[in-house]
VEXNU-835038 format. One record per residue (C-alpha): residue number from 1; x, y, z. Coordinates in steps of 0.25 Angstrom, whole numbers, plus 5000, padded with zeros to 4 digits. Layout:
BEGIN
+-----+------+-------+------+
|   k | east | north |   up |
+-----+------+-------+------+
| NUM |    X |     Y |    Z |
...
+-----+------+-------+------+
//
This chain:
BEGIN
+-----+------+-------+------+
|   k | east | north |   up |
+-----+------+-------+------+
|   1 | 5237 |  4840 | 5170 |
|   2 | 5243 |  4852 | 5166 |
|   3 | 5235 |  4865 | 5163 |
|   4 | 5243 |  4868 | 5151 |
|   5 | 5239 |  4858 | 5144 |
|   6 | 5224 |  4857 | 5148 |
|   7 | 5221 |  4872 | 5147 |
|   8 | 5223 |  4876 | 5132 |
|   9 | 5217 |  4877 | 5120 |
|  10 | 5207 |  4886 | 5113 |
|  11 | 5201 |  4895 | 5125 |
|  12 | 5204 |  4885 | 5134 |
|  13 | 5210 |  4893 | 5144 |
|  14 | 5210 |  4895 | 5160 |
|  15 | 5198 |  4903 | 5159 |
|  16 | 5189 |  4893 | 5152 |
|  17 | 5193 |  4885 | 5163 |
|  18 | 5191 |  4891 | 5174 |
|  19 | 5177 |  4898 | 5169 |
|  20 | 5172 |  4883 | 5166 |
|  21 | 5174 |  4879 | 5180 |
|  22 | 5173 |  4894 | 5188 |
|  23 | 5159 |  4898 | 5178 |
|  24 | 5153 |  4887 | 5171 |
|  25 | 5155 |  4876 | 5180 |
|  26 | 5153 |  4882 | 5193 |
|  27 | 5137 |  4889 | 5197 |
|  28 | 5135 |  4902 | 5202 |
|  29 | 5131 |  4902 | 5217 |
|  30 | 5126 |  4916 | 5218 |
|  31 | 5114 |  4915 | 5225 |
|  32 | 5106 |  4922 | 5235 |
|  33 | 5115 |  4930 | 5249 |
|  34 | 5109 |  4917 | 5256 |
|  35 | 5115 |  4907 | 5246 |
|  36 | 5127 |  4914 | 5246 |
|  37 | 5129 |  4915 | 5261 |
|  38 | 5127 |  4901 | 5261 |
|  39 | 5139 |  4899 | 5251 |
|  40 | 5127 |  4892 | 5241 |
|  41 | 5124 |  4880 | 5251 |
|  42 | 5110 |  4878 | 5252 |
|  43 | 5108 |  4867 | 5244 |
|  44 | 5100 |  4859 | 5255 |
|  45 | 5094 |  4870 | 5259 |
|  46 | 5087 |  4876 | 5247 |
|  47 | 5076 |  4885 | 5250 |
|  48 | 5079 |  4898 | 5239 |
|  49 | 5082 |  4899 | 5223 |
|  50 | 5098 |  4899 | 5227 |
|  51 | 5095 |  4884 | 5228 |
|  52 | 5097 |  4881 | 5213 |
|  53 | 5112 |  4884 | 5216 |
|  54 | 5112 |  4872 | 5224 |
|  55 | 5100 |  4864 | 5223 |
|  56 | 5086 |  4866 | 5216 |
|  57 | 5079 |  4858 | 5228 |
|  58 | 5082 |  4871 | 5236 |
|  59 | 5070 |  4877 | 5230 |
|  60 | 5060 |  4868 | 5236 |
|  61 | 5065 |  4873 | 5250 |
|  62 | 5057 |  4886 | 5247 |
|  63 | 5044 |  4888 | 5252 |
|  64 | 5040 |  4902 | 5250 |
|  65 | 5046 |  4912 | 5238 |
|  66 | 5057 |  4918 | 5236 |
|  67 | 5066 |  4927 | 5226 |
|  68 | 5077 |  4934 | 5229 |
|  69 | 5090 |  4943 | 5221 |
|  70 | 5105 |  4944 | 5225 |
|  71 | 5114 |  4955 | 5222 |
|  72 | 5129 |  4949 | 5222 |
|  73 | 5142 |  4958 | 5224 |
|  74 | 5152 |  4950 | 5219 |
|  75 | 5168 |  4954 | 5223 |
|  76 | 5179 |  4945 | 5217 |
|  77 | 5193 |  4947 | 5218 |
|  78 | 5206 |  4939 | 5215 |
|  79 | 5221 |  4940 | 5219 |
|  80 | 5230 |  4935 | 5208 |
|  81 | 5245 |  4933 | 5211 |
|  82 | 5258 |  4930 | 5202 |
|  83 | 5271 |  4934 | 5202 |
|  84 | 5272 |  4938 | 5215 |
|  85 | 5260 |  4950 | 5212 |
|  86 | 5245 |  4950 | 5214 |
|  87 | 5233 |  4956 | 5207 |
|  88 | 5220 |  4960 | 5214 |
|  89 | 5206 |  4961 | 5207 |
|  90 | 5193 |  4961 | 5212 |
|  91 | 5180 |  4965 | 5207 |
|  92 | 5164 |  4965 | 5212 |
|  93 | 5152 |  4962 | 5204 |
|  94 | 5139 |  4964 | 5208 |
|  95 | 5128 |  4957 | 5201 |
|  96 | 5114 |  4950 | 5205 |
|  97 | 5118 |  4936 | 5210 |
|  98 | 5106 |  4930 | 5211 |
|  99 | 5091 |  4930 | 5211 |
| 100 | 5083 |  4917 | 5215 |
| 101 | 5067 |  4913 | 5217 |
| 102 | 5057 |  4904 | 5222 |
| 103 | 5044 |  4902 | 5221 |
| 104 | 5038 |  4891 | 5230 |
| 105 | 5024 |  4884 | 5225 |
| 106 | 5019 |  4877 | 5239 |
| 107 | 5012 |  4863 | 5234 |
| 108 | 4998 |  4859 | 5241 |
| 109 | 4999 |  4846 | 5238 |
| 110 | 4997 |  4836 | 5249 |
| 111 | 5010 |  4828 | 5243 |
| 112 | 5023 |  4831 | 5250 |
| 113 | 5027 |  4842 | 5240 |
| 114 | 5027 |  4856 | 5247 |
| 115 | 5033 |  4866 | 5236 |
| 116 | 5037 |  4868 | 5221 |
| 117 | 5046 |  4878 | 5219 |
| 118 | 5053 |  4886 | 5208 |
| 119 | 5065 |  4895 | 5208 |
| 120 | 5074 |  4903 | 5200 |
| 121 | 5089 |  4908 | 5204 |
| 122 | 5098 |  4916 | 5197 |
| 123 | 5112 |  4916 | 5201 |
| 124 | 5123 |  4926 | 5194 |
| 125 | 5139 |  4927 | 5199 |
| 126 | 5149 |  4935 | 5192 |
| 127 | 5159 |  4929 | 5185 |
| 128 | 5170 |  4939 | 5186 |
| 129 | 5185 |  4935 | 5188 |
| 130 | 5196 |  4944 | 5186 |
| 131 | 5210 |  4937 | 5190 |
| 132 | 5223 |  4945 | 5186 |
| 133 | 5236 |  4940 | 5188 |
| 134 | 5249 |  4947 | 5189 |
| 135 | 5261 |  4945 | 5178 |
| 136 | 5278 |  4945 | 5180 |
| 137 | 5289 |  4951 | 5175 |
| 138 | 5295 |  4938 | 5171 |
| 139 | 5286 |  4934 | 5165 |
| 140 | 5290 |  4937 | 5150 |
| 141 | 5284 |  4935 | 5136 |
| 142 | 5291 |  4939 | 5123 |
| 143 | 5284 |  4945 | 5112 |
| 144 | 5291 |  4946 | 5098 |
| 145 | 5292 |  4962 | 5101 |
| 146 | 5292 |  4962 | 5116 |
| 147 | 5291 |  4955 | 5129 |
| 148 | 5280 |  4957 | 5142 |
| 149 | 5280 |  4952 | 5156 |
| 150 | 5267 |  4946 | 5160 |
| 151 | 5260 |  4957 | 5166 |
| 152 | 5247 |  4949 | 5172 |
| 153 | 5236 |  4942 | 5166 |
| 154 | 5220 |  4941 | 5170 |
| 155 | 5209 |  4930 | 5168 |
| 156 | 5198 |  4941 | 5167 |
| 157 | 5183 |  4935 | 5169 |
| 158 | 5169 |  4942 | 5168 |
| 159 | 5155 |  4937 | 5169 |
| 160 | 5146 |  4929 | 5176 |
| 161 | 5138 |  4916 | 5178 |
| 162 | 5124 |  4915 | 5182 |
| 163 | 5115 |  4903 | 5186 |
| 164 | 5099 |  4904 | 5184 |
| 165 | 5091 |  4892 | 5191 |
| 166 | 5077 |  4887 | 5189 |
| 167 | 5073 |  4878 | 5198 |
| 168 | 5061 |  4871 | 5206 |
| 169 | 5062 |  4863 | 5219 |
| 170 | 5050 |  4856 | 5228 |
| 171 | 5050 |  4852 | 5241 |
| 172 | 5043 |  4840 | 5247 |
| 173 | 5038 |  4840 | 5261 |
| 174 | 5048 |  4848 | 5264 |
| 175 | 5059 |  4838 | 5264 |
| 176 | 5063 |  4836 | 5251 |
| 177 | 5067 |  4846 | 5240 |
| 178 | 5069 |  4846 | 5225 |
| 179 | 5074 |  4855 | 5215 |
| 180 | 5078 |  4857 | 5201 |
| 181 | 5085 |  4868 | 5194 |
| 182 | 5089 |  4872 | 5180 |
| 183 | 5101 |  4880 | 5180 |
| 184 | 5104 |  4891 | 5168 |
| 185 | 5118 |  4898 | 5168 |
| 186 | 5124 |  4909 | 5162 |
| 187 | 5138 |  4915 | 5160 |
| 188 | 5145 |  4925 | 5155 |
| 189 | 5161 |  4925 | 5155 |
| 190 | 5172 |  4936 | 5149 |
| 191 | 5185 |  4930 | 5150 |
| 192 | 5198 |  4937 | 5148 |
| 193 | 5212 |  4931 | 5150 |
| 194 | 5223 |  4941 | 5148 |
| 195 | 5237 |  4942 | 5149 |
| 196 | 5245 |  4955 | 5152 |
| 197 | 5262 |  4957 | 5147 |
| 198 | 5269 |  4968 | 5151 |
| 199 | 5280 |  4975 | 5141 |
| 200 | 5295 |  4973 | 5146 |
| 201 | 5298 |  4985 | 5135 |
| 202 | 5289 |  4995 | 5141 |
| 203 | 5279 |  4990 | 5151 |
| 204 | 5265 |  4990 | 5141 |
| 205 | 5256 |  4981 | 5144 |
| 206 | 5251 |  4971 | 5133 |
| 207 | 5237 |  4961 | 5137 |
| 208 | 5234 |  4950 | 5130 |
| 209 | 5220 |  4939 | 5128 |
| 210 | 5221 |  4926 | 5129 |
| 211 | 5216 |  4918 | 5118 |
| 212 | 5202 |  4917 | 5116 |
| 213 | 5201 |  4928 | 5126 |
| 214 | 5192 |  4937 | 5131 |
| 215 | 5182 |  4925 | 5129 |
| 216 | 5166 |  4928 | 5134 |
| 217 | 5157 |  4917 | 5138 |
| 218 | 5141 |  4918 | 5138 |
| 219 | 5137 |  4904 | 5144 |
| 220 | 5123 |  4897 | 5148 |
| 221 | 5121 |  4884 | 5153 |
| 222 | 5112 |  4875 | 5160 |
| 223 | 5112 |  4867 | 5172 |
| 224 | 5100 |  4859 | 5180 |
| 225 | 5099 |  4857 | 5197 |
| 226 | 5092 |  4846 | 5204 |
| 227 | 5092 |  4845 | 5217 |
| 228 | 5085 |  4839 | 5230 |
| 229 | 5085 |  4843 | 5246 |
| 230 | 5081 |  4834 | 5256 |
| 231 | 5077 |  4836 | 5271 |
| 232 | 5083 |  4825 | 5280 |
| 233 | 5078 |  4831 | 5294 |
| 234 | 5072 |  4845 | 5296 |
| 235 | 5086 |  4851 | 5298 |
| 236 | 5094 |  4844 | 5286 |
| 237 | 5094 |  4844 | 5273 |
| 238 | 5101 |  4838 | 5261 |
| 239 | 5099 |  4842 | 5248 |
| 240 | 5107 |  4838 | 5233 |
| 241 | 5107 |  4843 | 5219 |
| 242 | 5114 |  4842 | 5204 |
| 243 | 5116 |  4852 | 5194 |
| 244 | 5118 |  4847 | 5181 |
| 245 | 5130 |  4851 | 5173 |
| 246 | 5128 |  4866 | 5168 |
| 247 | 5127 |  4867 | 5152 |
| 248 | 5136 |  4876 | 5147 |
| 249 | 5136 |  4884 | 5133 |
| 250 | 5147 |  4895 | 5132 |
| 251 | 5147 |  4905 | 5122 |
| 252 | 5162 |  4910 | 5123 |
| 253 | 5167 |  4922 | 5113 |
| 254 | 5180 |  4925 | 5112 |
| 255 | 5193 |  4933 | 5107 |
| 256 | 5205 |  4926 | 5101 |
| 257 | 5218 |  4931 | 5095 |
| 258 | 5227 |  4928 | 5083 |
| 259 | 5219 |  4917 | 5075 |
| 260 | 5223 |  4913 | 5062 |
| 261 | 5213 |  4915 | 5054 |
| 262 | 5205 |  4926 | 5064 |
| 263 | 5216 |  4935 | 5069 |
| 264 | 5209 |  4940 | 5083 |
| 265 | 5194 |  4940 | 5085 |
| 266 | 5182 |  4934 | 5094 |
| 267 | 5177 |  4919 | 5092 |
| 268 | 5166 |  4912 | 5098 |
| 269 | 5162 |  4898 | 5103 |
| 270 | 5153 |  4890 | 5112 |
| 271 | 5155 |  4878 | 5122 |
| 272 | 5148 |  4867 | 5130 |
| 273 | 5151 |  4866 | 5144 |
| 274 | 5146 |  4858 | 5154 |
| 275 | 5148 |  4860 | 5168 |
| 276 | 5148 |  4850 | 5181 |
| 277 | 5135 |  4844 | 5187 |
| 278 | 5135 |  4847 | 5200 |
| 279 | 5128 |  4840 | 5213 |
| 280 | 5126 |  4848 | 5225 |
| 281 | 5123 |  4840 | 5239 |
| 282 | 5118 |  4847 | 5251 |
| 283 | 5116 |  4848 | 5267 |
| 284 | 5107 |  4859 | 5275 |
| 285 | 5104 |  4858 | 5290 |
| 286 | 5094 |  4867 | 5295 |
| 287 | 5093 |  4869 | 5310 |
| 288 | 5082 |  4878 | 5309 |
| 289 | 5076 |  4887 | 5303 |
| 290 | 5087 |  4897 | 5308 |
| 291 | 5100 |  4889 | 5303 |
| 292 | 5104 |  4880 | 5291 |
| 293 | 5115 |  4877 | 5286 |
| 294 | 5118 |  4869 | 5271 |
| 295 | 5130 |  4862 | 5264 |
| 296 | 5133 |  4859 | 5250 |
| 297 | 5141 |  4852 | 5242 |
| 298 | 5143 |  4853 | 5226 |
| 299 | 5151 |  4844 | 5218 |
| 300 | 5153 |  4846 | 5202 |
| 301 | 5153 |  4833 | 5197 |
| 302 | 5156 |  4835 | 5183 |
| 303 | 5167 |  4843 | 5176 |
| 304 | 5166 |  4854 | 5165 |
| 305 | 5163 |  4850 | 5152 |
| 306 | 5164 |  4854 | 5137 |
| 307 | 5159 |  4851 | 5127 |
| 308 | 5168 |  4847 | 5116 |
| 309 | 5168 |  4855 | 5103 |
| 310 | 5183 |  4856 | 5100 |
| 311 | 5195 |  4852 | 5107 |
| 312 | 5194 |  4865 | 5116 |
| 313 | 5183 |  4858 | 5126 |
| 314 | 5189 |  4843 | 5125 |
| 315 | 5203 |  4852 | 5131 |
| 316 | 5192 |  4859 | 5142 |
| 317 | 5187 |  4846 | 5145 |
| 318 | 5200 |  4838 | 5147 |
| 319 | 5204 |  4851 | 5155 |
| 320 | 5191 |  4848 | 5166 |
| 321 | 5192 |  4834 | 5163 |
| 322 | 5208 |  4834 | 5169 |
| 323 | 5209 |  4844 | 5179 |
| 324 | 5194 |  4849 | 5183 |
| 325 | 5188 |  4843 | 5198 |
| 326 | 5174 |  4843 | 5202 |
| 327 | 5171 |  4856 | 5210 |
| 328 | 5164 |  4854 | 5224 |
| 329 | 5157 |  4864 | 5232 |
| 330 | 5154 |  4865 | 5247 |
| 331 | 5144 |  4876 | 5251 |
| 332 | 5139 |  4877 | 5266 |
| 333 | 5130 |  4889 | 5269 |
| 334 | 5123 |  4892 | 5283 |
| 335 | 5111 |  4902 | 5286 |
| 336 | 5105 |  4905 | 5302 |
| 337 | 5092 |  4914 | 5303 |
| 338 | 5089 |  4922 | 5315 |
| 339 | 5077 |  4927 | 5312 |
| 340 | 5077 |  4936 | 5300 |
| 341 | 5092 |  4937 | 5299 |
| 342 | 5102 |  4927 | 5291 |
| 343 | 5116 |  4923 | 5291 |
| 344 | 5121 |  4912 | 5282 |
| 345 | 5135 |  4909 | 5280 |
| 346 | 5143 |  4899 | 5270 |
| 347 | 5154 |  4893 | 5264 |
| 348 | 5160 |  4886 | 5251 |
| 349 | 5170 |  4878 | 5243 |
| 350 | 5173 |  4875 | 5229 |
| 351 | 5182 |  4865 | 5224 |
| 352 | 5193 |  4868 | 5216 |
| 353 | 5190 |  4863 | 5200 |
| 354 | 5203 |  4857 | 5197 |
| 355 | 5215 |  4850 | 5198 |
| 356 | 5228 |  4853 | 5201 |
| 357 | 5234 |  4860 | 5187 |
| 358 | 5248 |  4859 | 5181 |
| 359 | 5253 |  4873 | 5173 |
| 360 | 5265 |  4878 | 5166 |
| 361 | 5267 |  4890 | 5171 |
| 362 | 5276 |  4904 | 5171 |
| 363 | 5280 |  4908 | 5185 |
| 364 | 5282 |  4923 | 5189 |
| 365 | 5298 |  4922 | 5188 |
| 366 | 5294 |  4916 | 5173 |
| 367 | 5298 |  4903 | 5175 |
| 368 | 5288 |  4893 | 5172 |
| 369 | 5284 |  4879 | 5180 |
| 370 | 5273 |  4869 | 5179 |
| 371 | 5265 |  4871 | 5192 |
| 372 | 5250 |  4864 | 5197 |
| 373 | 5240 |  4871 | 5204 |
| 374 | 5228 |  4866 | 5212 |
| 375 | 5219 |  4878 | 5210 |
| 376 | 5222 |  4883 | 5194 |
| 377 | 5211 |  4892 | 5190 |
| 378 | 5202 |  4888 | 5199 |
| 379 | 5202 |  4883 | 5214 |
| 380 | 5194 |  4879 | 5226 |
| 381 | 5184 |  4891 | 5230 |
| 382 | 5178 |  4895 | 5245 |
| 383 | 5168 |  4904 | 5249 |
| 384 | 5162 |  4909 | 5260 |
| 385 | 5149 |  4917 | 5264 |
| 386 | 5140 |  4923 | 5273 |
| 387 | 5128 |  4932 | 5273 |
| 388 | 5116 |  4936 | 5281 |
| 389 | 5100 |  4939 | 5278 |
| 390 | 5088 |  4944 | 5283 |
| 391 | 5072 |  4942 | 5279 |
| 392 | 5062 |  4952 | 5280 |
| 393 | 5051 |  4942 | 5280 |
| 394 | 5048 |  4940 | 5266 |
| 395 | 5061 |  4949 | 5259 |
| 396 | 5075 |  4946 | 5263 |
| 397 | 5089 |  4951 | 5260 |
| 398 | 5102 |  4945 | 5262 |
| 399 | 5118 |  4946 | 5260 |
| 400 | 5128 |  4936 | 5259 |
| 401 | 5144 |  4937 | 5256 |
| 402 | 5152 |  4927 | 5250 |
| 403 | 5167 |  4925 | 5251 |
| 404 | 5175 |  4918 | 5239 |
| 405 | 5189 |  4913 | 5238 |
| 406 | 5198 |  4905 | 5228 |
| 407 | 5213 |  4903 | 5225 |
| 408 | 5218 |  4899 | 5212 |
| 409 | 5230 |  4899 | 5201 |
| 410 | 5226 |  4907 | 5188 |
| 411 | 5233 |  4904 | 5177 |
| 412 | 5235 |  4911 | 5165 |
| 413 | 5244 |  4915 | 5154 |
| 414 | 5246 |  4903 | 5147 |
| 415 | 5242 |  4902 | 5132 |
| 416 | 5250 |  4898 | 5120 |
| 417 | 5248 |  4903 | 5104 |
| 418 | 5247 |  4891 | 5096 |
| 419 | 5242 |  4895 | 5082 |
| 420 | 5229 |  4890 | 5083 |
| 421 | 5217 |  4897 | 5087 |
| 422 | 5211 |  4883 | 5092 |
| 423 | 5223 |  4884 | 5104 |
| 424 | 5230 |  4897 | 5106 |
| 425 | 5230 |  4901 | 5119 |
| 426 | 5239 |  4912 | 5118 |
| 427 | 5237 |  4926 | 5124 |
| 428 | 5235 |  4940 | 5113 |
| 429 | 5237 |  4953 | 5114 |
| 430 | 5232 |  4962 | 5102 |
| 431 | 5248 |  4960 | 5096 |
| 432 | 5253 |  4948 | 5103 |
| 433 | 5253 |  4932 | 5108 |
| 434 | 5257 |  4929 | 5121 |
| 435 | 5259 |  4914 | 5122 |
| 436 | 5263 |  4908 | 5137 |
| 437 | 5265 |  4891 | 5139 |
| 438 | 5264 |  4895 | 5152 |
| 439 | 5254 |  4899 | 5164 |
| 440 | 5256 |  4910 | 5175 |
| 441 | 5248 |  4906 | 5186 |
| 442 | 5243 |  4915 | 5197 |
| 443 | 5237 |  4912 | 5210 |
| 444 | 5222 |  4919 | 5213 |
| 445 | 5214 |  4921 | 5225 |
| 446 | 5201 |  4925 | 5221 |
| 447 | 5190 |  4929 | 5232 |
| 448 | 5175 |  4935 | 5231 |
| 449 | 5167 |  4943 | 5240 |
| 450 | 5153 |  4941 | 5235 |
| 451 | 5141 |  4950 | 5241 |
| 452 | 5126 |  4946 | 5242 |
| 453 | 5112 |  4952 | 5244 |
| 454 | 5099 |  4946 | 5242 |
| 455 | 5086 |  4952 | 5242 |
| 456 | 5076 |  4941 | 5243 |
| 457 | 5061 |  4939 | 5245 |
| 458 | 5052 |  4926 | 5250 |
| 459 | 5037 |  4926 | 5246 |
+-----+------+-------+------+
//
């Protein structure tokens, strides 16, 4: 279906798009360097508090203490090109990506049951996306006093998105494991979407906000794991889990323009989301003690969803309902040991969230044309990663690097005044409306260079 009709009305825009699938949809696999040299996959093979980002039944792998922290260095950087131009921008966070422990309670029962344990992880990724595009000359729009080229325009994004787990796992005679989790998450989003003309007359540069922009999101929601591994021999394992759909209540303030009553100022509302239930199935062989090697596969097998107040989210909803696929995820993460030192390696893909789209669009040369695309806003996503270890008996530390690429078309610019504050689009500066049927549409390589170092302690 075409974009253009599914996309708009009252702060119904790329961004909310794209951050319901990209944030609220998606979990935040920041875990320890081990888990992120292994690109997540440990699913049947359990063992440490990362395994509530895969599956609960981990934990009762464990059989002695453990806690450990993670200091993340985060680099992302995207290449956006129109016209015939490109713009760079990169930028590096550093934060703490996670913190995880264990604490094992060996049962002396004569029954099968070996170990109850308990776990808490804490997962943290930045949420930071800065993506400029260029403008053109031909591109022209007459104001009552003046007319401006598009100069560029930039989907502007700070914040982040954390996941904290509480869980407990119990292994039974050392062949079968169970695990449950309650998941509680946290985000905080400032979006801007902001378009830039250019003068013809002499060159000064005018920006303007899109319509219930800058918008800032506080979020909390709530999801719950269970998950189960079993031994088939000494060497393999298998292992499956479900995550509920994550619960989603987002506070959301924001600016808008030229209302009727209100002129411009700040609103605020609050919305219902409800994100897809997961299920996660898994496969570990272990040769030794010295090698093992994991697989996992993730499947969404829901879509996003609103809950309907106004006709805003039944527009949201028939927008995922149309166009939005279920997102799978392949991770496969090795490690070897020789005797104190660790090398682990991974890799993993992501699906790409949607169908092909239709859109009306402006070209460089100002003509315009209804064109598809199989990767708008979002697209398919690989990573991968590597990292090595070393235990010092009871304390360890390790480092791990993670490599990210994605391709997509970013469009923007679109937006129309209509009147009504309940479906104007348009885009304002201080003293004027820029109105646009159509989209530019620019292609974006995005890639990440993520850092990881772990301190850790077993007791």
């Amino acid at each position: 279906m075409s974009v253009a009709a599914a996309f708009y009305a009252q702060a119904q825009d790329v961004s909310i798009l794209r951050n319901t699938v990209d944030v609220y949809s998606s979990t935040p696999m920041v875990g320890s360097s081990k888990f992120n040299a292994m690109a997540g996959a440990n699913g049947a093979l359990g063992g440490d508090a990362n395994s509530m980002l895969t599956n609960p039944a981990g934990l009762g792998v464990a059989i002695s203490g453990e806690v450990s922290g993670t200091l993340a260095i985060a680099g992302n950087k995207n290449k956006s090109t129109w016209a015939g131009s490109t713009i760079d921008y990169s930028k590096t966070n550093t934060d703490l990506g996670n913190v995880g422990a264990v604490i094992t309670f060996p049962l002396m029962s004569e029954t099968g049951w070996k170990f109850i344990n308990i776990g808490i992880n804490y997962s943290n990724q930045s949420l930071d996306n800065y993506v400029e595009s260029p403008g053109s000359d031909n591109v022209i729009k007459d104001f009552t006093d003046k007319s401006s080229s598009l100069a560029g325009h930039a989907y502007n994004r700070y914040g982040n998105l954390s996941k904290t787990s509480f869980g407990v796992g119990a292994n039974y005679n050392h062949n079968v494991y169970l695990g449950a989790s309650l998941n509680f998450f946290n985000a905080s989003i400032d979006q801007y979407d902001t378009a830039a003309f250019k003068s013809l007359a002499d060159g000064s540069m005018e920006y303007f906000d899109r319509q219930n922009t800058p918008m800032f999101e506080r979020s909390s929601g709530f999801s719950a794991t269970v998950g189960v591994i079993g031994k088939l021999s000494p060497n393999f394992r298998i292992g499956g889990a479900i995550e509920t759909p994550t619960f989603w209540r987002i506070d959301r303030d924001y600016n808008f323009y030229n209302d009727p009553n209100y002129g411009d100022a700040t609103g605020s509302e609050s919305r219902d989301l409800t994100t897809p239930l997961k299920a996660t199935v898994s496969a570990a062989f272990v040769a030794s003690k010295n090698f093992s090697l994991n697989v996992d596969y993730t499947l969404g097998l829901t879509r996003p969803k609103y809950t309907v107040v106004t006709g805003i989210e039944s527009e949201l909803n028939s927008f995922f309902k149309d166009n939005y696929k279920n997102v799978s995820e392949v991770r496969i993460g090795a490690e070897y040991r020789l005797k104190q030192f660790r090398v682990r390696g991974g890799y993993s893909y992501v699906s790409n969230p949607f169908d092909a789209l239709t859109v009306s669009q402006v070209n460089p040369d100002a003509s315009t044309s209804n064109n598809s695309y199989s990767n708008m806003m979002l697209n398919s996503r690989n990573l991968a990663s590597f990292g090595i270890g070393y235990d010092f008996k009871a304390f360890y530390i390790d480092a791990s690097y993670q490599y990210i690429t994605s391709k997509y078309s970013n469009p923007y610019l679109r937006g129309i005044e209509t009147g009504n504050p309940d479906t104007d689009t348009a885009y304002y500066s201080p003293t004027r409306i820029m109105s646009s049927d159509y989209f530019a549409v620019s292609d974006v390589k995005n890639n990440r260079n993520n850092f990881f170092i772990t301190l850790g302690w077993k007791f």
